[in-house]
KOLLUMRO-172223 format. One line per field, with one value per residue (C-alpha): x, y, z; residue in one letter. Coordinates in nm, 2 decimals. Layout:
// residues N
px: (X ...)
py: (Y ...)
pz: (Z ...)
type: (A ...)
***
This chain:
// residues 263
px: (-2.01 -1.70 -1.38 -1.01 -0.71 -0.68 -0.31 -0.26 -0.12 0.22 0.34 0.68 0.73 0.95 1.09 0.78 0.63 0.37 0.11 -0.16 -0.15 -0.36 -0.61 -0.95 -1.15 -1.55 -1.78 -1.67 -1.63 -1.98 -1.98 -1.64 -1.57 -1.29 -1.08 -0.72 -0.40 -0.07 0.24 0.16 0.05 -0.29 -0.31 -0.21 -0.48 -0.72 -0.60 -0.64 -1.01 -1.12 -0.93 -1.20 -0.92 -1.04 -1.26 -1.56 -1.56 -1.94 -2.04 -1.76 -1.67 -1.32 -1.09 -0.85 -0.53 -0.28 0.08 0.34 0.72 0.71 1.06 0.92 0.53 0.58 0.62 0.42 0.06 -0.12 0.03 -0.12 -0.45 -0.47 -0.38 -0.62 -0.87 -0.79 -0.75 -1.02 -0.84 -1.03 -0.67 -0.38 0.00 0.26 0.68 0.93 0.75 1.07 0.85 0.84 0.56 0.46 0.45 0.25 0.03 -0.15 -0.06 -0.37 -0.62 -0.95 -1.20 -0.91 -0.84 -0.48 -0.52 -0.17 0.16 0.53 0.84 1.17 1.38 1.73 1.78 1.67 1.42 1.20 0.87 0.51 0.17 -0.22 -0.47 -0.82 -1.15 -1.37 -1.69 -1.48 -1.46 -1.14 -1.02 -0.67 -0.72 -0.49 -0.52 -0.09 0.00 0.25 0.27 0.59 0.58 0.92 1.08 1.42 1.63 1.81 1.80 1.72 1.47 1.34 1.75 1.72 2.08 2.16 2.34 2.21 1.84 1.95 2.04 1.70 1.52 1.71 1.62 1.28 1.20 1.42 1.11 0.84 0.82 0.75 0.71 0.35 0.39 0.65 0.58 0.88 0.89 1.10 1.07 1.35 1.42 1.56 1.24 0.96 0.66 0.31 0.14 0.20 0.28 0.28 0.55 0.48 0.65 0.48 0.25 0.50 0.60 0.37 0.18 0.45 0.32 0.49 0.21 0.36 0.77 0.68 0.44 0.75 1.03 0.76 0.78 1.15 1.18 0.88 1.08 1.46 1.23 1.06 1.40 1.59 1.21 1.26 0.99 0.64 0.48 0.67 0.72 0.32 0.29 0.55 0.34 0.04 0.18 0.36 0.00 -0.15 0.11 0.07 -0.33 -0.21 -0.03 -0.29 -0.51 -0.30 -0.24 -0.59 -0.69 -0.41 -0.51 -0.86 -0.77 -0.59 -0.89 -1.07 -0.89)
py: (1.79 1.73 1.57 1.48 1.56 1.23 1.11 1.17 0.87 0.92 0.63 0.93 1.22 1.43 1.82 2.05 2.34 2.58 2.35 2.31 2.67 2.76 2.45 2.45 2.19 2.39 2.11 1.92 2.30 2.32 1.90 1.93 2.14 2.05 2.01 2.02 1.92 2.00 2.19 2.42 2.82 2.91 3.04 2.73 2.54 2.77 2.70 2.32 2.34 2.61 2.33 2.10 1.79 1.62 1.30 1.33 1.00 1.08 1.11 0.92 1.24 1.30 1.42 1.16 1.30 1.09 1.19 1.01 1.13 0.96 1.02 1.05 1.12 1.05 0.71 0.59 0.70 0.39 0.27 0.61 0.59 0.21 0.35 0.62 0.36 0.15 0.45 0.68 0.99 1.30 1.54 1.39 1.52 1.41 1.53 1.48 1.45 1.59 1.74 2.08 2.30 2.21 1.86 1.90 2.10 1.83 1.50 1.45 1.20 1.07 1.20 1.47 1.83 1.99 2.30 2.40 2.28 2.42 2.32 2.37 2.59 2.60 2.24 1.91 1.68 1.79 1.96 1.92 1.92 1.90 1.70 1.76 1.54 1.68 1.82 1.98 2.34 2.49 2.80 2.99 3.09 3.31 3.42 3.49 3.19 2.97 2.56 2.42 2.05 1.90 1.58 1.42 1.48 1.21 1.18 0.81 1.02 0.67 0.59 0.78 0.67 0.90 1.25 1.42 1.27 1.45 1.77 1.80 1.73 2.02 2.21 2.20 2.20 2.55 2.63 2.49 2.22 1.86 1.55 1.44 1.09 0.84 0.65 0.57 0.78 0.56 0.19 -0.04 -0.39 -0.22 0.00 -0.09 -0.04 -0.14 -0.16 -0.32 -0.02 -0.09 0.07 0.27 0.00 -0.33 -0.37 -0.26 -0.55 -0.78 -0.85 -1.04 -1.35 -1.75 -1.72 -1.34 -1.47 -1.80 -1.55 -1.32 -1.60 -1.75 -1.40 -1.37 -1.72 -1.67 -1.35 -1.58 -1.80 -1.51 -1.32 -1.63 -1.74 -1.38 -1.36 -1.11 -1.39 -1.43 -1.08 -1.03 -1.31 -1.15 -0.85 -1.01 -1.24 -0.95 -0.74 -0.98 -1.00 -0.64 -0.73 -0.98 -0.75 -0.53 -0.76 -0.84 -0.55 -0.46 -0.77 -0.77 -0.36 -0.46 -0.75 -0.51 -0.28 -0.55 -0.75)
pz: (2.19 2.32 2.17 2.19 1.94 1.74 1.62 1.28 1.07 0.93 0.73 0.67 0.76 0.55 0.51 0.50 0.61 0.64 0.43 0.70 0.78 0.42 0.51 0.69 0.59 0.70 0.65 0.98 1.16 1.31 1.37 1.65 1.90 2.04 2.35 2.30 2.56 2.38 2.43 2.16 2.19 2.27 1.93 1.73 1.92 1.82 1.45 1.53 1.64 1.37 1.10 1.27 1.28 1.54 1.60 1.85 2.07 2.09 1.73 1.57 1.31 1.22 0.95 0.82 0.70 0.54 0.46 0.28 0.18 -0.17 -0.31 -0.65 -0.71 -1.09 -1.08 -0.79 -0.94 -0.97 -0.60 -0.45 -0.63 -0.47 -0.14 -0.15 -0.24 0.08 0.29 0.23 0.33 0.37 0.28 0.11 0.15 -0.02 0.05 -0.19 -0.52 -0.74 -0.96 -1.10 -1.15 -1.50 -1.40 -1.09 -1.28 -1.42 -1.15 -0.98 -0.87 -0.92 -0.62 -0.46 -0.59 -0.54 -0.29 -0.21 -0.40 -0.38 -0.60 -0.58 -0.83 -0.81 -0.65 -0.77 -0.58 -0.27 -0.28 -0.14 -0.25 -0.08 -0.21 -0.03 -0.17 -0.39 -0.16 0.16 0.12 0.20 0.26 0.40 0.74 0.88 1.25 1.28 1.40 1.23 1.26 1.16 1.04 0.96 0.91 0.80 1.09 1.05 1.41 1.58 1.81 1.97 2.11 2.43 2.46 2.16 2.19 1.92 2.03 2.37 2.21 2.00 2.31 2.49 2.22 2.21 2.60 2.56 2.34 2.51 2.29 2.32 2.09 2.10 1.84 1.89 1.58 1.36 1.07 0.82 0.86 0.85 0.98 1.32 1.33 1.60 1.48 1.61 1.29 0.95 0.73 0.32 0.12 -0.14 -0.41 -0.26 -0.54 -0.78 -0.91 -0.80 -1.11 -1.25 -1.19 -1.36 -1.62 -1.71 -1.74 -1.92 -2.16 -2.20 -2.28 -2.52 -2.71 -2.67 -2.82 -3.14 -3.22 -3.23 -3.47 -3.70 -3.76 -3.85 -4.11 -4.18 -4.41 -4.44 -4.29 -4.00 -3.94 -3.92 -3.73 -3.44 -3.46 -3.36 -3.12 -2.94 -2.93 -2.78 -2.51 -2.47 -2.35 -2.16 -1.95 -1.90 -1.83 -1.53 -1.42 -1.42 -1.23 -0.98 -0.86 -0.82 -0.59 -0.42 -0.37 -0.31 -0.05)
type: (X X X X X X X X X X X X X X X X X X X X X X X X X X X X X X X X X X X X X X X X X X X X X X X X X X X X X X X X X X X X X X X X X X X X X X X X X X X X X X X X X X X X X X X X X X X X X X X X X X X X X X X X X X X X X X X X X X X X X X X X X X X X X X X X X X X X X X X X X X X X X X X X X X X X X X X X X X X X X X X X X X X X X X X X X X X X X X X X X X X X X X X X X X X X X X X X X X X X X X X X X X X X X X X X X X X X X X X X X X X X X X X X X X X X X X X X X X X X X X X X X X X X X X X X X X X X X X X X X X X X X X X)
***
């Protein structure tokens, strides 16, 4: 059974690693063999094919890795778990989650299990973490190759017009390098891109819906009314009225994510 090397889906790509070289994912290994065109070492493809991340045209088998720089893990949990939801990734990679290792320790997600993680110590931000589904054996394979993934160049690498888009291309035919995706790695208004792509903070926000700001000036305007009362009464009252706010919010919430899902 014969296959090619399918383009991995990079919504960002940020500063990392070293992470894929502890991963091989051994329930697709005996469903893909693989054939391989790239610029890198014999070696490195031999990685790629024993990591079995590769799609067979015949049998329609493939990893799906999806990786994401989230400038902030902590507070994006509920917009990951919908994306991973919607996605369906097989592995999971985040860059950038600013956490430290106490905190990682115990940030997970329903349906992945955390394989590989790193921190940094002396400087604030970065890091990177792997997140694999539950019921794909993994295991470090190390055959002395290295594969270097790395990001954040700050380089406009799709301006051939650029000098420093020059230089890194110098650089890496000097190495016998060469870029394999073209796709934009951080989206902006100048950005081409072929493909919607949904930032991380769309659905933020987007439970705040007329019904939700009139509810919340109705509060603010029943509490004005219970502290000028001010009696036991009134005070109760407010404590009710405010608790069932608090439902109402979660009630929106609730229904909003699962339309997402859904839709």
């Amino acid at each position: 059974m014969k296959g090619t090397l399918r383009r991995l889906w990079t919504p960002q790509f940020g500063p990392w690693a070293r992470v894929f070289k502890d991963l091989c994912v051994s329930s697709f290994k005996e469903r893909c063999e693989c054939n391989i065109t790239s610029s890198l070492t014999r070696e490195s493809q031999d990685m790629f094919m024993d990591a079995g991340i590769a799609e067979s045209s015949e049998s329609n088998c493939f990893i799906k890795i999806l990786q994401l720089n989230v400038q902030c893990i902590s507070n994006k949990l509920d917009c990951l778990e919908v994306l991973l939801l919607e996605e369906a990734p097989d592995v999971f990679t985040v860059v950038e989650h600013w956490c430290d290792e106490r905190r990682m320790e115990v940030t997970s997600f329903p349906g992945f299990e955390r394989v590989a993680y790193s921190c940094r110590i002396n400087h604030l931000h970065g890091g990177t973490a792997t997140y694999v589904r539950h019921g794909h054996q993994v295991q470090a394979l190390d055959n002395g190759s290295d594969i270097f993934f790395c990001g954040d160049l700050n380089i406009d690498y799709l301006n051939d017009k650029s000098l420093q888009t020059r230089i890194l291309k110098d650089l890496m035919i000097s190495f016998g390098l060469e870029v394999t995706s073209m796709n934009p790695t951080r989206i902006d208004m100048y950005c081409p891109i072929r493909k919607m792509c949904r930032r991380m903070n769309h659905c933020k926000n987007g439970w705040i819906t007329p019904e939700v700001k009139r509810a919340s000036n109705d509060l603010k305007e029943f509490y004005w009314l219970c502290e000028c009362i001010n009696t036991a009464e009134s005070h109760s009252a407010y404590r009710a009225a405010k608790s069932s706010y608090r439902k109402f919010l979660a009630n929106n919430k609730l229904n909003f994510n699962k339309s997402l899902i859904e839709n």
